[in-house]
N, C-alpha and C positions, 0 to 999 in steps of 0.2 A: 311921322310921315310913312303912309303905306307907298310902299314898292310893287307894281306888276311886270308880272311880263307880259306883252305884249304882242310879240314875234318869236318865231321858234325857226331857225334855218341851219341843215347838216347833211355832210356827205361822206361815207363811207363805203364798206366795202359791199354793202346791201344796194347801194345807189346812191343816186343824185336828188335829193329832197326828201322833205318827211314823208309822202307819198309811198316812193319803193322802201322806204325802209321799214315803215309799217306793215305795209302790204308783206316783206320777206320773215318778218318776227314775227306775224299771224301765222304764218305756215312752217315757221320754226326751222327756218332756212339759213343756214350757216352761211358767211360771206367767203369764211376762209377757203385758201385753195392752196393744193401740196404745191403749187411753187409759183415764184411773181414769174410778169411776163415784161416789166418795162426794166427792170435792176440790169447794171449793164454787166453782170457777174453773175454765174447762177447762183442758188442756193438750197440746199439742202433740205429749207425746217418750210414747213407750212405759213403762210402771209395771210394778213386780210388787206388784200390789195382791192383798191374802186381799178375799176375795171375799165381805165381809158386811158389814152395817151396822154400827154400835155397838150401835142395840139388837139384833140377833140374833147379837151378841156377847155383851152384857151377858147378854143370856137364857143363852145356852149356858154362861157361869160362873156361873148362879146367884143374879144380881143383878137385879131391876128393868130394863124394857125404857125406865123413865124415867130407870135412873141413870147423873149425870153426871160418870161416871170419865171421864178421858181416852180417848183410841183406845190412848195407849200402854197405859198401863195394865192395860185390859182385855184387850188379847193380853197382857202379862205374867201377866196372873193364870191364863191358861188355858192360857200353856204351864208356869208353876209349879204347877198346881194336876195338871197330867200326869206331869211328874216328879214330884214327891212320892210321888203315889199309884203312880208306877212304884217306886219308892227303898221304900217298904213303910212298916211302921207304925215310927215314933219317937219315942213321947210318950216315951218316957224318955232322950229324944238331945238334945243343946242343939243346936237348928237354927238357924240364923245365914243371913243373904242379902246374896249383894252383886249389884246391879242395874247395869250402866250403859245410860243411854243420851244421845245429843244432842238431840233433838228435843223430849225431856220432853214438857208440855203444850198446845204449838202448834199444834194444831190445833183445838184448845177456845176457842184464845186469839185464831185467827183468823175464828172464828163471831163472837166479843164485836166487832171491831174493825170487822170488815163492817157493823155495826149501829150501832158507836162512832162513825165517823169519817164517816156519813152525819146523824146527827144526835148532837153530844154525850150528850142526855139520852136515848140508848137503850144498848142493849146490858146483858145481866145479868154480874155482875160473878162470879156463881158458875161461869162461863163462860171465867175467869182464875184461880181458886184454885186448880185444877191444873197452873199453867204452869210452875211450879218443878220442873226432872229429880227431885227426891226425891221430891215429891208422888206419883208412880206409882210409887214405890219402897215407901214409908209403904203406898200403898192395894194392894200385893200380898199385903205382910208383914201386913197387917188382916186381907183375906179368907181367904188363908191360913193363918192360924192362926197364923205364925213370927213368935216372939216371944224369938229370941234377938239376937245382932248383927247388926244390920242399916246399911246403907252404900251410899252411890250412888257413882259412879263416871263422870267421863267425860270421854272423853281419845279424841274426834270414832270414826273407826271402829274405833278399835282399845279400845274401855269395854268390851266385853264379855270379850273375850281377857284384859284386864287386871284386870277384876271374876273372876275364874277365879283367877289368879295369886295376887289378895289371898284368897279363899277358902280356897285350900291354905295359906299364911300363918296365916289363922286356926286353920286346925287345926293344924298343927305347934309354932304359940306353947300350945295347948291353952286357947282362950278356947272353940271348938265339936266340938263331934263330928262334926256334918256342917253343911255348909254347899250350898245353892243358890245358884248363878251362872250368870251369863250376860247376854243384856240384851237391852232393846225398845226398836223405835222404827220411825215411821209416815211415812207421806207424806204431806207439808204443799206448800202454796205458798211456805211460804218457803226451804224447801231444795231444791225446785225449780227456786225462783229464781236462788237461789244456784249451784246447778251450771249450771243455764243462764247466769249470767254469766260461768263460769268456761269455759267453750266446752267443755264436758266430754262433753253428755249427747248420744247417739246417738238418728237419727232412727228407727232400725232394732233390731232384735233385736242386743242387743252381741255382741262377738266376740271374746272374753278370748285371749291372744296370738297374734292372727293378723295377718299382718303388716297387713290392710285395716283393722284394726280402729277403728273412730270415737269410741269414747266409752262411757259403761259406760249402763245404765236403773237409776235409781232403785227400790229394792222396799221393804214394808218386813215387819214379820214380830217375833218373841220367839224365841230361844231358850235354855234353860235347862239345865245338869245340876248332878245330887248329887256334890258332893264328901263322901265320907264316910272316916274313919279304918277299917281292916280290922277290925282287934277288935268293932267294933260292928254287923259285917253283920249281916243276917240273909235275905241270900239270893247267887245266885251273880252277883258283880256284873259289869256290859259290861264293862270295862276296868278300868285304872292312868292317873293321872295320874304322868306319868314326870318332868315337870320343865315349866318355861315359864322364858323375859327377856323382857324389857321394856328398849329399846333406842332412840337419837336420832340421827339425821343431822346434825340441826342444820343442815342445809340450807337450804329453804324453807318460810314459813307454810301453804303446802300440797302443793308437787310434792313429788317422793322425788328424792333424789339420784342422777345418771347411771351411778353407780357401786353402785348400791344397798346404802350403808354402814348403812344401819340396819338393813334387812331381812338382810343378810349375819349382823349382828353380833347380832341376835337369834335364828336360827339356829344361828350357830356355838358361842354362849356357854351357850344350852340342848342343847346335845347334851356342851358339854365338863362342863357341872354333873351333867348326870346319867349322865355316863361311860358316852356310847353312839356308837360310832362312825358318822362318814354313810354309812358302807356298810351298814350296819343298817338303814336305813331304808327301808320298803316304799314308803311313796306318800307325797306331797305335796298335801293341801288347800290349792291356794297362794289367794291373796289375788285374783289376777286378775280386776280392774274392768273391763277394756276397754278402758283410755284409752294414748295414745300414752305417757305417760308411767310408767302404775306396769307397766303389763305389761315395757316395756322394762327397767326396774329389777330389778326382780324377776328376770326372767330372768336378770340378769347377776349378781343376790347367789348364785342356784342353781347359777349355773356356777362364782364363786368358790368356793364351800363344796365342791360335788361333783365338780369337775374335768369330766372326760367319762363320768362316769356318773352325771349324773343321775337318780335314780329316777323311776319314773312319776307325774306331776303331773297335775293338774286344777283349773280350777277350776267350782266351783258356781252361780257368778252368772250364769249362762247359764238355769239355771232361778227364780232366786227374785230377779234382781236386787240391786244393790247396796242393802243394807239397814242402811247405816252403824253404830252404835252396836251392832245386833243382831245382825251379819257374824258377830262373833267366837264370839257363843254357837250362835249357827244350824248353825254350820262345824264347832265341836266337837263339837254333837249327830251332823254329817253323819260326821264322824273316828270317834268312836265308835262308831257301826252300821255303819261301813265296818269295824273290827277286829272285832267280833261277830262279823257276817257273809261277813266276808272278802271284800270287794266295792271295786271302783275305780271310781268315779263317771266320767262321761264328760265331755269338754269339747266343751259345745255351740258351733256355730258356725265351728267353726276348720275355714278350708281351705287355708291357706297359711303355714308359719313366716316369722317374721319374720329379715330377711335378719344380720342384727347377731347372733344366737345361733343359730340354725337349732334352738331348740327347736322339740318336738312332745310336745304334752300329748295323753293317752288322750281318744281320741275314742269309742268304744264301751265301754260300761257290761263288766267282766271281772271274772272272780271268779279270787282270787290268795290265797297265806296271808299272809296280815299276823300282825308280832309288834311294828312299830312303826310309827306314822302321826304327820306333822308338817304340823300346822294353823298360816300363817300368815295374820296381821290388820295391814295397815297404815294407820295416822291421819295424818289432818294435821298438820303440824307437824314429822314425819318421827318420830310415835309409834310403833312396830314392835314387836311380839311375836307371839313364838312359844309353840305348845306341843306337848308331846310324848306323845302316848297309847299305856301299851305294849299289850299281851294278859294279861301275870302281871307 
């Protein structure tokens, strides 16, 4: 059974649709900015924040500029509400969604707590009823209309990649005919915090493998595509999902292993399922955060797999920031209009390989033919998956 995609719908820190945020990657436009303006705490490190409130989010999906969806949420609903309407009419498709993300409703949760913790008897409690990651899962699948399977997912940056994986799943078992995936999630204080204690987060614009590189910027962002079965197009769809694994280290609760055995082993395992050799492959959306750590890894699973020809790699987070739970879906939107349009995204930042691989990732935006593009997403915990998008 071939898999298309169908629809492609995302929001980040370049904009609201595929639109601005091709239009900002052509011009090699960074979304990041030295500091958020919606965080109710300042912050120190540079963000790739989307550049709107919740109510003139809320408004632009159609909702009430008093309603209180999460932040997640409401970027899910309007980068699903993009796919879709890209993907075409399917009242008679069993449409199914699978979401992830980590952040869920913590930022609604940190409004309540600021008011909670200054006086027990304040803070509104409807202010927490979105804290649970499903809660923006439920309130997409609502506004949207999808009322078939529906499932959260989340498994830190690699939910979205793996919300994708379970999608095609669903259609092969034949529970949907199409399904939406991908996943959101927002910038909060508390993962802020968190990366800031992990000594991750750069004080500067990050610099995904470059030997100077400091640490990745937090972004945050939705992105979303249709997985649909061929039989039931009804128009000429971007792509093929060609295959995806989902792969562990088993190494540490958060670094990747020296050796980069999960990111290797999810690479190597989805290219031997879907009987494509690595010379096949045009470009590489690799995963590249920034940090001393996974760039170094990473590099070293691309050199196991590919020997001395690695293909042309990049990564994205140079425009839209690391977007944790969202990475994976943002990334396959980006893989996918890269095979559309036959296009290799550039790697911001980079002016120097790092001395351990002498990798160099594309630095200027090049138009090339693509017939297969491999999107990699990796989590804490040494969570790793890959996916594979072809042309036919």
């Amino acid at each position: 059974m071939k898999i298309a995609v169908s629809g492609i719908g995302i929001v980040s820190c370049l904009g609201i649709g595929m639109e601005a945020n091709r239009a900002a990657i052509s011009r090699q436009e960074s979304g990041i900015v030295p500091k958020s303006r919606f965080l109710s705490a300042p912050s120190a490190f540079p963000v790739g924040e989307v550049p709107f409130c919740n109510a003139d989010l809320a408004l632009r999906a159609g909702l009430g500029e008093r309603c209180l969806y999460s932040r997640t949420a409401l970027l899910g609903i309007l980068a699903v509400q993009e796919a879709l309407a890209d993907s075409g009419e399917g009242k008679d498709l069993r449409t199914g969604l699978v979401s992830g993300t980590s952040v869920g409703g913590m930022d609604r949760t940190e409004v309540f707590y600021a008011d909670y913790l200054s006086d027990p008897a304040h803070g509104r409690l409807r202010d927490v009823a979105m804290h649970d990651c499903a809660a923006s899962t439920l309130a997409i699948a609502r506004h949207c209309g999808i009322e078939g399977y529906t499932t959260t997912i989340s498994t830190a940056c690699s939910s979205a990649a793996n919300a994708i994986l379970a999608a095609a799943r669903l259609i092969r078992c034949g529970i949907a005919d199409r399904v939406v995936a991908g996943g959101t999630d927002v910038l909060s204080l508390f993962t802020l915090g968190g990366f800031g204690s992990l000594m991750i987060l750069d004080k500067k614009p990050c610099r995904p493998f470059d030997a100077d590189r400091a640490g990745l910027n937090l972004g945050e962002g939705a992105g979303y595509i249709v997985l649909q079965r061929e039989d039931t197009l009804q128009k000429e769809p971007y792509a093929y999902f060609a295959g995806g694994e989902n792969a562990n280290d088993a190494y540490h609760q958060t670094a990747s292993s020296a050796t980069g055995e999960g990111c290797y082993k999810a690479m190597h395992d989805t290219l031997r399922k879907a009987g494509v050799a690595a010379s096949q492959i045009d470009y590489v959306n690799a995963h590249g955060t920034g940090t001393l750590n996974n760039d170094l890894s990473e590099s070293r699973a691309l050199c196991r797999l590919f020997g001395d020809k690695v293909p042309p790699f990049s990564s994205t987070k140079g425009f839209t920031g690391h977007t944790l739970a969202a990475a994976g879906g943002i990334e396959a939107v980006f893989s996918v209009e890269a095979l559309r349009r036959g296009v290799i995204y550039p790697n911001l930042n980079f002016f120097r390989p790092m001395e351990e691989t002498g990798l160099v990732p594309v630095t200027e935006s090049r138009e090339a033919p693509l017939r297969y593009v491999l999107s990699n997403s990796l989590g804490f915990g040494g969570n790793c998956t890959a996916l594979l998008f072809s042309k036919n």
